[in-house]
Every structure is written in C-alpha cells, then in structure tokens.
SERO-4910 file (N, C-alpha, C, O; in steps of 0.05 Angstrom, whole numbers):
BEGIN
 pado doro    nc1    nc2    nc3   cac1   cac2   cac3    cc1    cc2    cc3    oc1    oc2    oc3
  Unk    A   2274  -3510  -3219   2296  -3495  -3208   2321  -3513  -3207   2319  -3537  -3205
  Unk    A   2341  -3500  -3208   2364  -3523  -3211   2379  -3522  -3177   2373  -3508  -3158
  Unk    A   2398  -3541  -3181   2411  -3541  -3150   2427  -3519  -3138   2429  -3514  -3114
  Unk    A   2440  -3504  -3163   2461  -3485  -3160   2452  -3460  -3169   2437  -3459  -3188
  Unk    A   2463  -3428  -3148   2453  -3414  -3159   2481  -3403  -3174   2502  -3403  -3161
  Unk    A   2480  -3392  -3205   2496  -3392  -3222   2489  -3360  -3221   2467  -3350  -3218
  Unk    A   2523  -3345  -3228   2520  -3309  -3229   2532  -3311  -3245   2550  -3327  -3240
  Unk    A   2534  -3297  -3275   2558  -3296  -3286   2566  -3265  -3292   2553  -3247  -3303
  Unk    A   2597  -3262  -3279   2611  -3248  -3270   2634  -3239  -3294   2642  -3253  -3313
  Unk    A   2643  -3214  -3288   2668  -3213  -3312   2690  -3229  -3316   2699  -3235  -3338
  Unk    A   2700  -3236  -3294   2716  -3257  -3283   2708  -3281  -3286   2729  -3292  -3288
  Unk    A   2680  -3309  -3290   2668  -3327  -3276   2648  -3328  -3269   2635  -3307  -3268
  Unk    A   2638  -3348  -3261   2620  -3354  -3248   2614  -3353  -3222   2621  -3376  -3217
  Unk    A   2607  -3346  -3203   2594  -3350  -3176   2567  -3367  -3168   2544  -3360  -3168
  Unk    A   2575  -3388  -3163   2559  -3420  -3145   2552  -3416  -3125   2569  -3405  -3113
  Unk    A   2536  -3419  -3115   2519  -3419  -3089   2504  -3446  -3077   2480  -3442  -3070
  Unk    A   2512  -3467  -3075   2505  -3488  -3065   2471  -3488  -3050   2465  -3472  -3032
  Unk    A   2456  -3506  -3058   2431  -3499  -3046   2431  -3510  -3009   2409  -3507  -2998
  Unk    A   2446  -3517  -2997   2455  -3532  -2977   2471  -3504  -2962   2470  -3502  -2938
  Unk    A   2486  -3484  -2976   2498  -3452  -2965   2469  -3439  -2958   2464  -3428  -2937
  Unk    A   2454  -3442  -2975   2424  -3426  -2972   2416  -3439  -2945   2414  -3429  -2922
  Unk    A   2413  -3455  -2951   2404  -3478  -2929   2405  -3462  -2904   2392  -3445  -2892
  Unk    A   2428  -3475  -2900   2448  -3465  -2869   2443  -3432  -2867   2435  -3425  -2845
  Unk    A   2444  -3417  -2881   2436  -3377  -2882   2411  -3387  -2858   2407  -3383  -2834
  Unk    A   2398  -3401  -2879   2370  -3398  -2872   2352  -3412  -2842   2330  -3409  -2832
  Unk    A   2377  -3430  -2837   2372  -3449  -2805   2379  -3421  -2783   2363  -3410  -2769
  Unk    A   2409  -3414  -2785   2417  -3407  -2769   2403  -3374  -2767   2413  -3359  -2750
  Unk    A   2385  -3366  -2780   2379  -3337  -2785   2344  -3347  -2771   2328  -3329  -2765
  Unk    A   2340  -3368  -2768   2307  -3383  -2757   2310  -3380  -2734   2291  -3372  -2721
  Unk    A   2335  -3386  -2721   2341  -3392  -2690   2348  -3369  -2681   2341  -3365  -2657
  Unk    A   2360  -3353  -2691   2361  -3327  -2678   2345  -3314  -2670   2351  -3294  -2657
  Unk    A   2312  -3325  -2676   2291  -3310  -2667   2287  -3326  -2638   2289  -3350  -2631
  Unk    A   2280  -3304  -2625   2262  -3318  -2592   2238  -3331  -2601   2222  -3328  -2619
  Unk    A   2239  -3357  -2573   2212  -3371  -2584   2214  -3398  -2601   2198  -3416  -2602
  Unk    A   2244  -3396  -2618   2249  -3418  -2627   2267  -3441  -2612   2286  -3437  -2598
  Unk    A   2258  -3459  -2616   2270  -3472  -2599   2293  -3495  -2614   2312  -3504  -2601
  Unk    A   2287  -3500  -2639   2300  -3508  -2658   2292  -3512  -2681   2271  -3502  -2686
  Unk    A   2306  -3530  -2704   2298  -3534  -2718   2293  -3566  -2724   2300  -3585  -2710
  Unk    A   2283  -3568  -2742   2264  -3602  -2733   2271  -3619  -2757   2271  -3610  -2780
  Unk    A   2275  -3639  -2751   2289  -3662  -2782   2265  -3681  -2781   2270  -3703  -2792
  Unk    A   2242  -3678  -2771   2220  -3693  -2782   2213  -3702  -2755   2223  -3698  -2733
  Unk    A   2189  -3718  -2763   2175  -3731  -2740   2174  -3762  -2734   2163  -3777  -2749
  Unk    A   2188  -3769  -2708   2187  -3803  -2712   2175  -3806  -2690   2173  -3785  -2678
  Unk    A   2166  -3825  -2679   2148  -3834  -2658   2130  -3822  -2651   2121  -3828  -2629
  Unk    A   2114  -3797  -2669   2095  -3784  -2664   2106  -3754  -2657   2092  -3734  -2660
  Unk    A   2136  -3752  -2644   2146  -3725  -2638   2168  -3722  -2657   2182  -3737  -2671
  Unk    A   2164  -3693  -2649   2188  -3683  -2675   2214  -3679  -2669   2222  -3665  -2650
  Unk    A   2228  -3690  -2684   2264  -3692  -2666   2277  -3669  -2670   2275  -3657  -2691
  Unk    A   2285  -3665  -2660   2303  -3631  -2652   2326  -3637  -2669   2334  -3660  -2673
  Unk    A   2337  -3614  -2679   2372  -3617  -2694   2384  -3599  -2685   2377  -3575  -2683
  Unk    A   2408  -3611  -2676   2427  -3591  -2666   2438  -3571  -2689   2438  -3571  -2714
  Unk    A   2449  -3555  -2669   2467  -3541  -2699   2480  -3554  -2718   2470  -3553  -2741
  Unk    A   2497  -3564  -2716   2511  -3577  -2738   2498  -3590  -2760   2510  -3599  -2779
  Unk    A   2462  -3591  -2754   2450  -3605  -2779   2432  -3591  -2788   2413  -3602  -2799
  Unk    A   2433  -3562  -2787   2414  -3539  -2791   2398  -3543  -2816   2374  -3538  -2820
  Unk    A   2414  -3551  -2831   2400  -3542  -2859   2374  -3575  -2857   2350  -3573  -2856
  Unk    A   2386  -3596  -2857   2362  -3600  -2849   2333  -3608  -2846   2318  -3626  -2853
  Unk    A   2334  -3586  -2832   2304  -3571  -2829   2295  -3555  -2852   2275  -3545  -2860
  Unk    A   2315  -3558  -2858   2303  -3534  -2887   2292  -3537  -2912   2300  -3514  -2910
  Unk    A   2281  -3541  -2934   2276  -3546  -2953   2283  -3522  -2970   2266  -3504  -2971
  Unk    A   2310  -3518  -2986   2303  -3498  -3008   2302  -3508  -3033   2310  -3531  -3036
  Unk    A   2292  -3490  -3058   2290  -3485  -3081   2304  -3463  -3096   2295  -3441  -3100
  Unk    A   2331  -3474  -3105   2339  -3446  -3107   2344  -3444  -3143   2353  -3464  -3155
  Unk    A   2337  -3419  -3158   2331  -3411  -3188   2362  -3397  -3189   2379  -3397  -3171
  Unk    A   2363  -3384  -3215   2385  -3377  -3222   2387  -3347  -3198   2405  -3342  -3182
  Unk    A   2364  -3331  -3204   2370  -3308  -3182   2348  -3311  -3162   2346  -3297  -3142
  Unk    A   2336  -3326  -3168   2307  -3318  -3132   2310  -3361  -3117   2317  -3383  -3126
  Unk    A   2300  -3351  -3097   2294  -3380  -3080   2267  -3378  -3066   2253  -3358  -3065
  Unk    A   2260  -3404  -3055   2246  -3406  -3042   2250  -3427  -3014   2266  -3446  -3018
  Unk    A   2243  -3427  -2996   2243  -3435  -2969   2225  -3451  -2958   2202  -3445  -2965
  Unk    A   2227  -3468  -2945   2215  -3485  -2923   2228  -3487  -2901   2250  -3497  -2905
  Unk    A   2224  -3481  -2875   2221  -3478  -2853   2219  -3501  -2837   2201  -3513  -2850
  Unk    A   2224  -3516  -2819   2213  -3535  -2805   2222  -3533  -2769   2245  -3542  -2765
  Unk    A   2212  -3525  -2751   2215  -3510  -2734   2195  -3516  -2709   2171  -3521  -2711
  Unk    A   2212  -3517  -2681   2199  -3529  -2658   2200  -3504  -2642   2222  -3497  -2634
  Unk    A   2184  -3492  -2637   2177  -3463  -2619   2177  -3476  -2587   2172  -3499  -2581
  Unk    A   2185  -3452  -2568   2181  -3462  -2539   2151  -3457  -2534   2140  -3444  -2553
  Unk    A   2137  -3463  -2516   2120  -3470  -2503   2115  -3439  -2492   2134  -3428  -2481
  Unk    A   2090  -3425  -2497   2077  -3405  -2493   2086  -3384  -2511   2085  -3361  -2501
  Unk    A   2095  -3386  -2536   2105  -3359  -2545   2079  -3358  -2574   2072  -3378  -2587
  Unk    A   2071  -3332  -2579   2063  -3325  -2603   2063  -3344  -2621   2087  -3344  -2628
  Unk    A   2050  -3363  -2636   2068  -3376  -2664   2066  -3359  -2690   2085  -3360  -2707
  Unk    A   2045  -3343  -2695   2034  -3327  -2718   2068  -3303  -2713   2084  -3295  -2730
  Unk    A   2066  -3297  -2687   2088  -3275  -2684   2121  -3283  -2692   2140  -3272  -2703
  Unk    A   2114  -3309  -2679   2159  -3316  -2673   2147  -3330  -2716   2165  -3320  -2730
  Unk    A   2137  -3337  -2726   2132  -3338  -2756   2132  -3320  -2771   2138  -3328  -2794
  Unk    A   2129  -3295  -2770   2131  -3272  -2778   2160  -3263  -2773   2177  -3263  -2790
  Unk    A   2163  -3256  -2749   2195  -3252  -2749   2223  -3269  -2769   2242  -3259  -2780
  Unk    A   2214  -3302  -2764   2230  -3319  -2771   2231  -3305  -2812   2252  -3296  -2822
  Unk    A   2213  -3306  -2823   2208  -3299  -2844   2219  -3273  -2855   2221  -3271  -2879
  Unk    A   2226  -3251  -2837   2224  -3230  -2837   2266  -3235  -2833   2283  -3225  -2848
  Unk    A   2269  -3246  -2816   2301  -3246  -2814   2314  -3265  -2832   2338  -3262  -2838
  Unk    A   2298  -3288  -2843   2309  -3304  -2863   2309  -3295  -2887   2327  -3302  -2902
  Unk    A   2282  -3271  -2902   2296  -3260  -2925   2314  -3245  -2923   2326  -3240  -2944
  Unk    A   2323  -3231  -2898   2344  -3207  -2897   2363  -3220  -2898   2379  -3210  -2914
  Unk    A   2371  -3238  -2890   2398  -3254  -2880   2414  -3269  -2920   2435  -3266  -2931
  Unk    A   2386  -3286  -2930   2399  -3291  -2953   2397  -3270  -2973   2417  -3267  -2987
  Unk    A   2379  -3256  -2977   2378  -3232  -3002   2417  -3220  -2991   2436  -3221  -3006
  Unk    A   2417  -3208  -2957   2444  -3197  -2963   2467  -3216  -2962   2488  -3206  -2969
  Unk    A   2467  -3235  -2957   2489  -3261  -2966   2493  -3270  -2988   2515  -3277  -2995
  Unk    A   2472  -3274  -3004   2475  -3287  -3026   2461  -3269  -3049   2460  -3283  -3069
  Unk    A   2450  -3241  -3056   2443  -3228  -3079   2417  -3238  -3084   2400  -3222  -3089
  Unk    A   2409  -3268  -3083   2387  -3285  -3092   2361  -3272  -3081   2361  -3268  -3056
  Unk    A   2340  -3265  -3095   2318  -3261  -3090   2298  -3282  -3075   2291  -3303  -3086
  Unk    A   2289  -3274  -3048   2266  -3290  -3030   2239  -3290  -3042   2227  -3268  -3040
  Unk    A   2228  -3307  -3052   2206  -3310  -3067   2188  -3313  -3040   2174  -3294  -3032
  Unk    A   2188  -3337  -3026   2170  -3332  -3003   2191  -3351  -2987   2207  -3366  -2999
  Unk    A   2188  -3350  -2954   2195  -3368  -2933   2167  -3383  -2915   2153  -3370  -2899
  Unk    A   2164  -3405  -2921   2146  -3416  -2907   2154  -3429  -2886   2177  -3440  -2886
  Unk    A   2129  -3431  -2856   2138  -3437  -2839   2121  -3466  -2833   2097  -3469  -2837
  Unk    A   2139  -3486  -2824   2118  -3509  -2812   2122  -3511  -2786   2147  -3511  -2785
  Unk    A   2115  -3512  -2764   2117  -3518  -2738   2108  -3542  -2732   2084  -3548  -2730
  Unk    A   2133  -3562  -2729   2130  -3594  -2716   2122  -3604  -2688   2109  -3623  -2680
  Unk    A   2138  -3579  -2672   2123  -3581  -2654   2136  -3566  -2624   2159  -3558  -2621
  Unk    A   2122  -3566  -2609   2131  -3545  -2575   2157  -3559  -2562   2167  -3580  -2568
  Unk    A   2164  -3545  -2545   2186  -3549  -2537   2183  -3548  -2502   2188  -3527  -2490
  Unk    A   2175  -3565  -2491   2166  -3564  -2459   2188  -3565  -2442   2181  -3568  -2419
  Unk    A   2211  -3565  -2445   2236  -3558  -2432   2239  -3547  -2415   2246  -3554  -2392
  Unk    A   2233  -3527  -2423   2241  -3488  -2413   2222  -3491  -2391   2230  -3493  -2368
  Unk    A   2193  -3491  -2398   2182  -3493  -2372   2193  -3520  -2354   2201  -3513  -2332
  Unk    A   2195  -3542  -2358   2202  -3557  -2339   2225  -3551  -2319   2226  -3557  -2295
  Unk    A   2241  -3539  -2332   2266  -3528  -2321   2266  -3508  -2290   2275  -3507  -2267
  Unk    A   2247  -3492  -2312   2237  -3467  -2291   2219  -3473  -2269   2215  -3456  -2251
  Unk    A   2208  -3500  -2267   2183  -3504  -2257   2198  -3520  -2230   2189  -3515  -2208
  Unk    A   2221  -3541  -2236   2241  -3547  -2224   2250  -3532  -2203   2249  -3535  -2178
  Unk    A   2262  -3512  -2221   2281  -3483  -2203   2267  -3477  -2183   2277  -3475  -2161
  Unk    A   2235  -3474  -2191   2223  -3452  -2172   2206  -3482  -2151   2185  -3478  -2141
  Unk    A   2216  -3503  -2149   2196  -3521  -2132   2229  -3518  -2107   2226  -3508  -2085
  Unk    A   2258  -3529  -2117   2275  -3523  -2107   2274  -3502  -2086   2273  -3510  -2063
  Unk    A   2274  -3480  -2092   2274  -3453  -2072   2254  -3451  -2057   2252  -3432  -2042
***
C-alpha cells in the first residue's frame, strides 16, 4: 500500500495523507463511551495515554489507492463492555473515514493497552467526601 491515497479527478489529483486518515480515525475512537483514550505504547509496563493533539498516534494505518486499513490502540475506562465499546469504535471509525475521505474500510482493528482507573478513583473520592 503506498503512503498517499491518490484520486484522479478531471481537474487533478486528490491526496490524502495517511496521518489525515490517522487523526479521522483517533478522534472518531474517542467519541465512543468507555474510551478513555488513545495509547502511544507501553513503557514501564503501563500504557501511556495521548492527549489529543497526538491522536493519530495510536493509530496504525495502511492506506491503498481506494480502500485502508486500521489499527486501533486504545485505553477503555474501568468497568465498561470491551467486546461492546470495540464494536462501536469500529462501527463509527468506518463511517467517519468512508464519509470523509471516499476510501474504502477494509477492516478496523482494535488493541486495548489498557484500563483507565481514574473515573472510579474520582468518584470513589467524591462519594468518601460527602
């Protein structure tokens, strides 16, 4: 697969940077509940969180002249579904690039690096407080 996805148009060409895919595909992961972010690998045994600004990432694509493919890398909160918030994620990341970019979703795979114990700590806080 090459880096760029190439359209040719009556006018030109149309480019698609595999790094535009990228980012479609971070910011369309997080929109699902349950996610807690997206993950740039694992160092000291845990998986480091990425803020937005480094969405892509997490991502691994492959992108062909008209179809792509996906890698996922993704830290879920603590008690949610993973088979479920994985399904969804999958389910909103081909919608998001097929209608952004024309490019066909071959498959989106998900890896989960790891839980996110925050949320409960937070809550667990709140409710010792009151």
């Amino acid at each position: 697969m090459s880096n760029n996805n190439v359209d040719a148009v009556e006018n030109g060409q149309i480019k698609i940077a595999d790094e535009v895919v990228g980012v479609i595909a971070g910011l369309a992961a997080t929109e699902i509940d349950g996610v807690a972010g997206m993950s740039g690998g694992i160092g000291g045994g845990i998986a480091e969180m990425l803020g937005r600004k480094n969405l892509a990432k997490g991502v691994k694509v492959e992108v062909g002249e008209k179809e792509t493919a996906i890698d996922l890398y993704i830290i879920v909160e603590y008690g949610v579904k993973i088979p479920d918030v994985a399904w969804k994620i999958q389910e909103n990341v081909k919608k998001a690039i097929e209608t952004m970019t024309g490019l066909k979703v071959l498959e989106v795979n998900i890896h989960v690096q790891g839980v996110n114990l925050d949320k409960d700590e937070k809550e667990e806080n709140a409710l010792r407080v009151k």
